[in-house]
N, C-alpha and C positions, 0 to 999 in steps of 0.2 A: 164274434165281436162286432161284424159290419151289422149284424141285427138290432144288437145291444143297440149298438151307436142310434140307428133308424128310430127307436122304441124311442129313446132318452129325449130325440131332438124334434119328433113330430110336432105338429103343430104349427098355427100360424098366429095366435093372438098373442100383443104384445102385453104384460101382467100375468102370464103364465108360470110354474113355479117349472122350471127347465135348468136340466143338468148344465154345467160349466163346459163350455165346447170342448176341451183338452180333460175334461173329468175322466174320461175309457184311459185315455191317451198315457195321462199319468199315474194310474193305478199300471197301467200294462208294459209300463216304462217305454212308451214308444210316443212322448212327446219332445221335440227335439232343439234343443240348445246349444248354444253357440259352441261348444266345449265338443258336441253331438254329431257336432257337423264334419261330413266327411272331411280328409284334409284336401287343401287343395295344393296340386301339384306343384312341389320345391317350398314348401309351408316351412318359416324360421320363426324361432321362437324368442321373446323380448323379455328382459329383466328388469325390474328398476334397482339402484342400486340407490342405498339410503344413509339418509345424515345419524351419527350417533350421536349426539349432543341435541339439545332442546333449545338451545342460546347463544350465539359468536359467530364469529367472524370464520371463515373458509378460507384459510390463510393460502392453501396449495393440494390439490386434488393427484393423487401420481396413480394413473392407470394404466401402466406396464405390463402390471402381472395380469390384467384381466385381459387385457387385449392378446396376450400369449398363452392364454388358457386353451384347451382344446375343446375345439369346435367353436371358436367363435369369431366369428364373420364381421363384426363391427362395434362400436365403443359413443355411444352419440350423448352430446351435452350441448349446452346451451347455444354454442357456436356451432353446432351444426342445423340448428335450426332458420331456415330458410325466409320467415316470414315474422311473426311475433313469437314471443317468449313470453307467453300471456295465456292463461285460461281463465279469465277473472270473468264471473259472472254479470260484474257490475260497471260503473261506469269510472272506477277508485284504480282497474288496470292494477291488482295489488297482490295477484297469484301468476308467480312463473311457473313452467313447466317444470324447469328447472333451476334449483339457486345458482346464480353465480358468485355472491362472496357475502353475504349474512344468511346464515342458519337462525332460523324463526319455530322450527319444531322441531321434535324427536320422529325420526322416520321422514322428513322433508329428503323429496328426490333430489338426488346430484345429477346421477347419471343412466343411461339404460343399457345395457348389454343385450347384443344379438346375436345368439348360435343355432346350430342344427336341431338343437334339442331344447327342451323347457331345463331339463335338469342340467345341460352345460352351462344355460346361462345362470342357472340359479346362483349356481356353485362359482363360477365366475364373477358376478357382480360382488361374494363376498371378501373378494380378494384387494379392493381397490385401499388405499391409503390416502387418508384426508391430516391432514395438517390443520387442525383447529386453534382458534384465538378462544376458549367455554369461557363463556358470561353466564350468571347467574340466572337463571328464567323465571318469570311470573309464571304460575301454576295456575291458581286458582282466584277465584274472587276477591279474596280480601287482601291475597299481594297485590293484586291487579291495584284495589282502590287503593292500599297501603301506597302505591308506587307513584302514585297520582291519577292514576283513572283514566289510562289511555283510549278511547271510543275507535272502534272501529269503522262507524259509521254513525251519521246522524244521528241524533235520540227523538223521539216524539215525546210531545206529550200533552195529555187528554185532558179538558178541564172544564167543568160544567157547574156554573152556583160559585158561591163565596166557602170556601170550603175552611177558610179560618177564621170567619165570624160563625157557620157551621158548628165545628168544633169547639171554638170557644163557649157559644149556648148549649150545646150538648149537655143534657144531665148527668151523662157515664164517658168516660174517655178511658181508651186504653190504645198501648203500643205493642209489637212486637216485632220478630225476626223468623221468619221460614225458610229452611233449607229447601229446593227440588232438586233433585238429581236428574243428572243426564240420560239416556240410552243409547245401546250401540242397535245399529237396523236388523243385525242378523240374517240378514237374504240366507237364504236357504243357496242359492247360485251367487258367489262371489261378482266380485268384479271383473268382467272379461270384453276382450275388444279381438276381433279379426279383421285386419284390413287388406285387402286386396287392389292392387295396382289396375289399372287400365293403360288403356293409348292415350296419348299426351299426356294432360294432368290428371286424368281420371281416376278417381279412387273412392271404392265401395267399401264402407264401414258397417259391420255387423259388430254392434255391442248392446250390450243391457244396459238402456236408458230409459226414464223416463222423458226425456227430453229432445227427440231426435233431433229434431231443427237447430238447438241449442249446439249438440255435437256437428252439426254440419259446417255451422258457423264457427266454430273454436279450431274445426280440425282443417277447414280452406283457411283460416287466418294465418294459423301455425304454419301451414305450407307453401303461403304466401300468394296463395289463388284463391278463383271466384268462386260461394258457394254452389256456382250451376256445379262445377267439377267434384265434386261430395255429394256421393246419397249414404244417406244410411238406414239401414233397414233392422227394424225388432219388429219377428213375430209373437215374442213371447218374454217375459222375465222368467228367473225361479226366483221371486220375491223384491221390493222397492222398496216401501213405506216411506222414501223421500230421501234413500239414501243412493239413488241412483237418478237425482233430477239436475243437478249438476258436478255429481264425484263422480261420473262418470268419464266425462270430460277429458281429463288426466290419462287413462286407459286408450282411450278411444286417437289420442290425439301423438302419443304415442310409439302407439303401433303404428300408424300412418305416416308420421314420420320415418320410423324403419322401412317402411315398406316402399315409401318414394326412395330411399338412397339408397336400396337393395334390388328395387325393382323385381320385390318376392314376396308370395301372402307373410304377412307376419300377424302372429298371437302373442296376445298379452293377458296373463292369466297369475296374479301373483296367488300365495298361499294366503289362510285364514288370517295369520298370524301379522303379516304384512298389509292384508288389506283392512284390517281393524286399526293397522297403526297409522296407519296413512289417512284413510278417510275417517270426515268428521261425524258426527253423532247429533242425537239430540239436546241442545243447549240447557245445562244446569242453569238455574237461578238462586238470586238469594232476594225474596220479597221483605223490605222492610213495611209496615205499616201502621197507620194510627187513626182509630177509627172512635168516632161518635156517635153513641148511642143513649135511649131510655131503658127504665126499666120493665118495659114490655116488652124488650128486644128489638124492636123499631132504629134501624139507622139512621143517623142524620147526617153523616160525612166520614167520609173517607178519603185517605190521604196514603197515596202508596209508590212505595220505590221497585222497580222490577231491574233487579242486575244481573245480566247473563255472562255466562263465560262464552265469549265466540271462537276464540281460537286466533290465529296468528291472522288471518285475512276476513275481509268481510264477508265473502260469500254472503251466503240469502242471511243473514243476522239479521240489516234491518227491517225486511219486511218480518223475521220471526221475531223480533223481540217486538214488534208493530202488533202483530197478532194476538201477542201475549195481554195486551193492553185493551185488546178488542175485547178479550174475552176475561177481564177479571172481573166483570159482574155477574157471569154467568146468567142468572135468571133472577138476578138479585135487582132492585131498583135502587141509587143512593141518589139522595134527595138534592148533598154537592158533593161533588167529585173531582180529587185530581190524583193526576196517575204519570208516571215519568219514566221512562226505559233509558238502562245502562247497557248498550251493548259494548262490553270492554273486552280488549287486546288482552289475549294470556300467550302463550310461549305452547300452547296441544294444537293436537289436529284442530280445520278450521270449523267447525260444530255449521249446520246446516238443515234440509230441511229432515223434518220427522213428522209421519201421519199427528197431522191435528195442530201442526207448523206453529209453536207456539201458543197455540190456543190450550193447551193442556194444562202447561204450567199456569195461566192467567186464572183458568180454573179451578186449582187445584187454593191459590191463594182465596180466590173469592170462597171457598168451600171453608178454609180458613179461619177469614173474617165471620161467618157464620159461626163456627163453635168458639172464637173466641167469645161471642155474645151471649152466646146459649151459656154459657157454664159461669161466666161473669151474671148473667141476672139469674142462675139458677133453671133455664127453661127448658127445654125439651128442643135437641137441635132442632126435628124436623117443626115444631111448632115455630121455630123462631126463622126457618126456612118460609113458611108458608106466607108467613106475617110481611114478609119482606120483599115479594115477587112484585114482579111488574104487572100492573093492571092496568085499568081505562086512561082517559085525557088524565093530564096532570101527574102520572106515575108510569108514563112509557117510552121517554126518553132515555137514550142510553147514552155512556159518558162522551162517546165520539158522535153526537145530536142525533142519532138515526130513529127515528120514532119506531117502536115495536107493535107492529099491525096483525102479525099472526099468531098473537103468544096463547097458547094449549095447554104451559108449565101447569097450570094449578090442577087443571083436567089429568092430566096424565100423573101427578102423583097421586091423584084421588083414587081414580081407577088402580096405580098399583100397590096405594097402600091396601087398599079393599082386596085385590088380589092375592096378594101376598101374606093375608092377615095381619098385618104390619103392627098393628097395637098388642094385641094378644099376644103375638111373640114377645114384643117387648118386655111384655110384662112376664113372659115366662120364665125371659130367662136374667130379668132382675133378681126373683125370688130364688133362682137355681143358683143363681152368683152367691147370695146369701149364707147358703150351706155348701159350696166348692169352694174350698183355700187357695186351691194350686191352679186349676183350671177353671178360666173367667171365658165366659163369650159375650160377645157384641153384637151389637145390630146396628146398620144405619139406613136410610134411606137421601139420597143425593139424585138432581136433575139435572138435565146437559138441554143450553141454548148454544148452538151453534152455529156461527153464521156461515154461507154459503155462497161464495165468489172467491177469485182472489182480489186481493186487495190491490196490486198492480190493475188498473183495469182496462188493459189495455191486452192483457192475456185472457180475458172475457169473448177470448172467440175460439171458431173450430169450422174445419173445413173438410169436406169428404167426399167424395166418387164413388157414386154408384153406374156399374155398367149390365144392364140386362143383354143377355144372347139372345138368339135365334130359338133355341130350344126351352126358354123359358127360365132358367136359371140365370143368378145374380152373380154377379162379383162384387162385393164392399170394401172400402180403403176409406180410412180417415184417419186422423190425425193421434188417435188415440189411441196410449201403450196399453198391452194386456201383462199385467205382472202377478195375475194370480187372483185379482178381484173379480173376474166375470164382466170387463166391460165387453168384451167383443162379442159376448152371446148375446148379453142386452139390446145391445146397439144393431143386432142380426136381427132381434126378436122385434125392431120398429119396423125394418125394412120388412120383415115378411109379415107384419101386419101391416103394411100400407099397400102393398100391392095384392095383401088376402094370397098368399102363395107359402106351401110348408116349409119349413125352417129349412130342411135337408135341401133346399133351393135352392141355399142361401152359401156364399162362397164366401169365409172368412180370411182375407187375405192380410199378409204381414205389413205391419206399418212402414211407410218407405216416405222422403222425404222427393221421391221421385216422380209419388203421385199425386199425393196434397203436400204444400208447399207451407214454409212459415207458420207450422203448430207451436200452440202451447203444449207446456208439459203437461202431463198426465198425473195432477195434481189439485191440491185445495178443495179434493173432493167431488169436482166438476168434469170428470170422464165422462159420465153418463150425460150430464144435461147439457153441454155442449156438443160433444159429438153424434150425440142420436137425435137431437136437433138439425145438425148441419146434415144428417145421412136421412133425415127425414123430408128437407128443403129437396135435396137433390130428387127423391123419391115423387114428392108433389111435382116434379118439372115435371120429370117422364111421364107421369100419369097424364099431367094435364096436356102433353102430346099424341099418348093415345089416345085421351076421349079424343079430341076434337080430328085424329085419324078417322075414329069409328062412329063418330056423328055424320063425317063424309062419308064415309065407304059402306054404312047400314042405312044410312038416310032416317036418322031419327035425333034427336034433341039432345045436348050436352047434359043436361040436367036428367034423362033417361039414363043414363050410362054409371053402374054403378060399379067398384070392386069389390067383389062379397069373398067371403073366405072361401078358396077353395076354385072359381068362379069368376065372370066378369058376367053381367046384366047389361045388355044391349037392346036396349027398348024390351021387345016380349020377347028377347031369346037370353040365355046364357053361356057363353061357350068358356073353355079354357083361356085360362092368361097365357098359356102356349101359344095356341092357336092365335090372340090379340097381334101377337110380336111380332110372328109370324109371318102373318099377314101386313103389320106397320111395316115390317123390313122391308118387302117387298113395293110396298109404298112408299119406299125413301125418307121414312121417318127416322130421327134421331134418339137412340137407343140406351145413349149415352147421357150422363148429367153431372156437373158437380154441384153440390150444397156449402153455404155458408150459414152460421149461425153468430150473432155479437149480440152478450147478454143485456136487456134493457134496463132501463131508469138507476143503473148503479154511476155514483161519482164518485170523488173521492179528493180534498184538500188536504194534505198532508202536514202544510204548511199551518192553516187556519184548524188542525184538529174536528175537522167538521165534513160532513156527508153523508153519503148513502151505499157505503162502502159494498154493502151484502142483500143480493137478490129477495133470499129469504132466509128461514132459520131453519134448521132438523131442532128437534127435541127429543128427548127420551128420559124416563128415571132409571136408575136401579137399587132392587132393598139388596144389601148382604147381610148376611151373618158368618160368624167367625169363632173360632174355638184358640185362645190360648195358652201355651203353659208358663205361668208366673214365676218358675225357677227358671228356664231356660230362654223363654221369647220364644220358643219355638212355635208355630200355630198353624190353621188350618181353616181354609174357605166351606164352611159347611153347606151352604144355601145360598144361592141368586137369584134373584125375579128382577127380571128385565121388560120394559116396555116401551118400544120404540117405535119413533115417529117418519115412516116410511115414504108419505104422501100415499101416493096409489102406485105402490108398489110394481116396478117393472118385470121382478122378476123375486117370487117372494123366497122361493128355493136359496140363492143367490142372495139377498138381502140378509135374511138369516143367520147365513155363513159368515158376513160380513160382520153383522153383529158378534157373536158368537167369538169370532179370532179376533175383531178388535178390543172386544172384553179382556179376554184373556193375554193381548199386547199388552194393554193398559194396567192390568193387575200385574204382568212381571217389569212395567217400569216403578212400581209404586210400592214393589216389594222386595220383590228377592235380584234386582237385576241392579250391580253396582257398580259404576267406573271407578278405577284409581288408579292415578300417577303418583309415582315417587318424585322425591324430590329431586332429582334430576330432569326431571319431566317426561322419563318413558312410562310409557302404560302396560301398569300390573296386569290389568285384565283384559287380556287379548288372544285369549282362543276361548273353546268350551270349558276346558276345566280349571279356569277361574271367571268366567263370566255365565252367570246363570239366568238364564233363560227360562221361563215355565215348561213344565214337559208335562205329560198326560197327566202324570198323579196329582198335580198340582191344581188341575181343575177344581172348580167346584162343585161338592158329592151329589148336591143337586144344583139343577142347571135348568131354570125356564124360562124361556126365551119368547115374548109375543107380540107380532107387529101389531099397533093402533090400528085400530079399524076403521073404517068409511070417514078418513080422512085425508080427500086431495090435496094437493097443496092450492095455495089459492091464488096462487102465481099459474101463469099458462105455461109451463114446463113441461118439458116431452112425457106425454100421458100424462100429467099431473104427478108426476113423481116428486121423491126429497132424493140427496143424494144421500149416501150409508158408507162413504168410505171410515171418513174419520170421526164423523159421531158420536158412535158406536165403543171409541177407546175410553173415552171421558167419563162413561158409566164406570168405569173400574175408581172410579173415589172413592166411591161406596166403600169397597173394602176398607181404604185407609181408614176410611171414616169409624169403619165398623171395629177395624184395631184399634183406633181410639176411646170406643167406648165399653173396649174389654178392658185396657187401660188404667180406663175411669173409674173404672169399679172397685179398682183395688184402694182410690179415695170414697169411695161411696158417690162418688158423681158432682164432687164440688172441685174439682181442680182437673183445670185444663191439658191435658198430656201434652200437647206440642208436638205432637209426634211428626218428625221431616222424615221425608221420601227420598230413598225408599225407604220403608221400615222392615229392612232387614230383624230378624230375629236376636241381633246383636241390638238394636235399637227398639228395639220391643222390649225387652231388655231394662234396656236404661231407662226406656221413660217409668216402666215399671216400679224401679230403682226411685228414680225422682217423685212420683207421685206419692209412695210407700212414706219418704222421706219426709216430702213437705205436708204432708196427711199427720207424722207425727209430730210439727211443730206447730199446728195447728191447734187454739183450745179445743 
């Protein structure tokens, strides 16, 4: 396997297509997780114990029986917390650890139980008795606004041109209402924390976060100490997408507290079932909209309302439902534009961040607004797609002012309609639909402009330590989580192409808040271009200490001194980067470096709806095709052609894969993947076998996938790369798109399906049902 490994990792050029550093590791089950880790000596195990009601008042908690359970060491609630009773992400202070006397969810923690075992305390925590005041709970959206429309947090909102004299001249005006549904993250590795006591206040936190910094600070506040006394260390997630950038928090904060008033490792590791009920999801939306158009298709004005359900606290709501707003034009251009976000109070988990934070659903509306136009003037979506993109001066403003300088959109669906044979299909299986009764297929073709920062900009940085030895090998540390995306190999693959020295060099060490200080999360897409930035800065110091080591010590000119792959060039010699260090060491040079990276020219008024919120943009299409059965809904992804916009790619192996699983993310939120609360407000779908997930079959029978070619980005970005976290999901509209236009057929292509997400086969279904219906009252 140590071969294998050697073969996979060789190489020193960064844009290399190179195996995922833990690739051996997790095929040979010997990559190792918090869960993995040996125990540590007298290791006690933490429970959460949970609210049953979704709404009232916590009239009296009686934890008698649980404290006299067997094996159990301790009983901790609010009052025994030492410092704040606060994990709130924001500045609102609006998430306790624990409630002390209003119940705001179903599964909100009371209390946690401490035994010898995971399973004493499980079985313990469900012993406690809660004395409830049940109030009726807001659910969903429309109780929410029914109720008066309590906000979570600020709303935004975008506004660009006269959008009601817009409308008013409009030749065509139409309204309507879109459902998006939520998604749950599914990590493949739950939620887990181990904390570990030191001397004084010291205490080492190992959990699965995207966010270490963030747990550092939540878990010294809870404690009531300085964040010097918390490190916390990930080497590795089994899985993120944004549902470990602050639900992690709660685990981690936790355990730490047990572990200060035990002064004993304590784990915290709840079951599937518990951790779905507990932590939030991707925020459902309900888009209302009214949009102005001709009859070319050509828009004049759009007018849109984005209401999210957040959940009982605000966690990251405002900036996701901010995002959502960023991205309802997708590639579209409207001439005026206004756009307004509801982020409102429901009675669920507190919904949070999710790969593409909002930007999905934005998209999913503006995808939307598209076919409500196409089938209102009769035209051919993607025709009425193309007509409508952002071009030169005068049509590349976006609605939050940010002028579009590197837009590819019309390039890139050109290339993949051509690729894909885009028209000829069409037309294929028009005519096939003609003579099939039962079973219709669809086709669509949909583009993804996605922008690329976070929108806080103040988390637009990264920080990292590189330390070269003696013998020539590296150690790397920076600020960024590895959850399964391949940043750490990438961010390997700069370093050992800056210094020209083979990967196998290169020492990937676990992220620790011990060594780079005050990270952002590992989020908004920006792992790569932050941190192999800031690990490339550190890189440039130390070189630029050993040339001018070996300008003195060869007696020859800085500008002589090159690092070649493999090699160092020292005037007419080349010797080993071994031998350089070597020798600097012994020269008392510093061997040592850290890098900072803080992304340029982005701003951002929140207030005034106006800036430069995002670096640059990823783009990408995708064509689907789709097979349905018109008795049942039941259907089937036949064909994808994907083409995405990479920059210059760091690692196209890796890129790929990114693409490829975020497709296949985005197609099981848009399909088959459904949340549902009862009306008491517990959640129906909280394990695998009522919550569905895409699984292999579910793929698409064909599946091609190709990065753009000889397109850098045109921003100075580490190599010229784009980033490829969350991009890559937004391609999956296509499908919807493409169930919409098997849909349509069963009208002959004159009535709009409407079809809300997901489109469960239960809702393929019905629109089936409706299109059938109003096809028949039609002359």
């Amino acid at each position: 396997m140590a071969d294998a490994r050697r073969r996979l990792d060789s190489g020193t050029e960064a844009g290399a297509a190179r195996a995922h550093d833990s690739a051996l590791k997790h095929v040979a089950g010997e990559a190792l997780y918090i869960d993995d880790i040996a125990a540590p000596e007298g290791l006690l195990h933490a429970y959460l114990g949970l609210s049953a009601i979704a709404h009232g008042r916590l009239a009296a908690l009686d934890l008698s029986a649980v404290r006299a359970a067997p094996g159990v060491l301790a009983v901790l609630t609010a009052a025994d917390i030492p410092g704040a009773n606060d994990i709130s992400s924001t500045h609102l202070h609006d998430e306790p650890v624990f409630a002390t006397d209003r119940i705001l969810f179903h599964g909100q923690p009371l209390f946690a139980v401490v035994a010898g075992t995971r399973d004493e305390a499980r079985r313990a925590a469900a012993l406690a008795k809660a004395d409830h005041a049940e109030e009726a709970p807001l659910i969903d959206i429309a109780a929410a606004r029914a109720a008066g429309g309590r906000l979570v947090t600020e709303p935004l909102r975008l506004e660009r041109g006269d959008v009601a004299a817009a409308l008013a001249a409009s030749p065509r005006r139409l309204n309507g209402t879109m459902a998006i549904g939520g998604q749950e993250h599914f990590y493949l590795e739950g939620q887990i924390a181990l904390a570990i006591p030191g001397e004084d206040e010291d205490m080492t936190v190992m959990v699965s976060t995207q966010h270490p910094s963030e747990v550092q600070h939540m878990v010294a506040a809870v404690l009531g100490t300085g964040s010097h006394a918390v490190t916390v260390e990930v080497r590795r997630m089994g899985g993120g997408f944004g549902g470990k950038e602050t639900q992690a928090n709660l685990f981690a904060c936790v355990a730490a507290l047990a572990a200060r008033k035990l002064r004993r490792p304590v784990k915290l590791r709840p079951d599937r079932d518990d951790d779905m009920a507990i932590t939030g999801k991707r925020h459902d939306f309900v888009c209302d909209y009214e949009i102005g158009f001709d009859d070319e298709g050509m828009i004049h004005a759009v007018d849109a309302v984005y209401a999210a359900r957040c959940g009982w606290n605000a966690d990251l709501s405002g900036p996701v439902t901010d995002r959502a707003l960023f991205h309802m034009d997708n590639c579209y251009f409207y001439p005026a534009v206004r756009a307004s976000s509801q982020p409102l109070f429901t009675n669920t988990c507190s919904n949070t961040a999710f790969r593409g934070f909002g930007g999905p659903q934005g998209m999913v509306g503006a995808e939307r607004f598209i076919e409500e136009v196409a089938f209102a003037t009769g035209l051919d979506p993607l025709t009425v797609r193309k007509r409508n993109l952002y071009r030169g001066s005068g049509r590349d403003v976006t609605p939050y002012h940010q002028a579009v300088e590197d837009n590819i959109a019309a390039d890139i669906i050109a290339e993949l309609e051509r690729r894909s044979d885009y028209q000829a299909r069409k037309a294929a299986i028009r005519e096939a639909n003609e003579t099939s009764p039962i079973v219709k297929r669809g086709i669509a073709l949909t583009p993804v402009k996605f922008g690329i920062s976070f929108t806080a900009t103040w988390f637009n940085q990264a920080g990292a330590l590189v330390n070269v030895y003696t013998d020539g090998t590296v150690a790397l540390n920076h600020g960024g989580t590895e959850m399964g995306q391949g940043l750490y190999i990438k961010v390997a693959q700069v370093v050992a192409h800056a210094f020209g020295i083979d990967l196998t060099q290169v020492k990937i060490t676990a992220t620790t808040t011990g060594k780079v200080p005050n990270t952002s999360a590992t989020a908004a897409s920006s792992g790569s271009d932050l941190n192999g930035m800031a690990a490339l800065d550190a890189c440039e110091t130390i070189k630029r200490r050993l040339t001018a080591f070996a300008a003195r010590h060869w007696q020859v000119q800085a500008e002589e001194i090159a690092f070649l792959p493999g090699r160092v060039k020292v005037g007419a010699r080349e010797i080993g980067f071994k031998e350089l260090v070597a020798a600097a060491y012994m020269a008392r040079v510093q061997l040592s470096a850290t890098g900072f990276y803080a992304t340029p020219k982005i701003h951002w008024d929140r207030k005034a709806g106006r800036g430069h919120p995002f670096y640059y943009f990823a783009y990408g299409a995708a064509a689907a095709e789709v097979a349905i059965d018109t008795l049942t809904g039941e259907y089937r992804v036949e064909r994808v052609d994907i083409l995405h916009d990479c920059g210059q790619s760091l690692n196209p192996a890796i890129d790929r894969g990114q693409i490829e699983g975020g497709f296949v993310q985005g197609m099981g939120w848009l399909t088959t993947e459904e949340l549902v609360w009862d009306r008491k407000g517990r959640l129906s779908t909280h394990a695998p076998s009522t919550y569905k997930i895409p699984v292999a079959s579910d793929r698409p029978r064909i599946f091609n996938v190709h990065l753009l070619d000889d397109a850098p980005n045109r921003e100075p970005t580490i190599h010229r790369s784009k980033a490829v976290g969350e991009p890559p999901l937004m391609l999956a509209i296509s499908v919807l798109h493409a169930l919409s236009d098997a849909v349509a057929s069963v009208g002959d292509h004159r009535i709009c399906p409407r079809l809300d997400a997901p489109a469960t086969p239960e809702r393929v279904l019905d629109a089936v049902e409706r299109v059938r219906t109003e096809r028949g009252r039609r002359p």
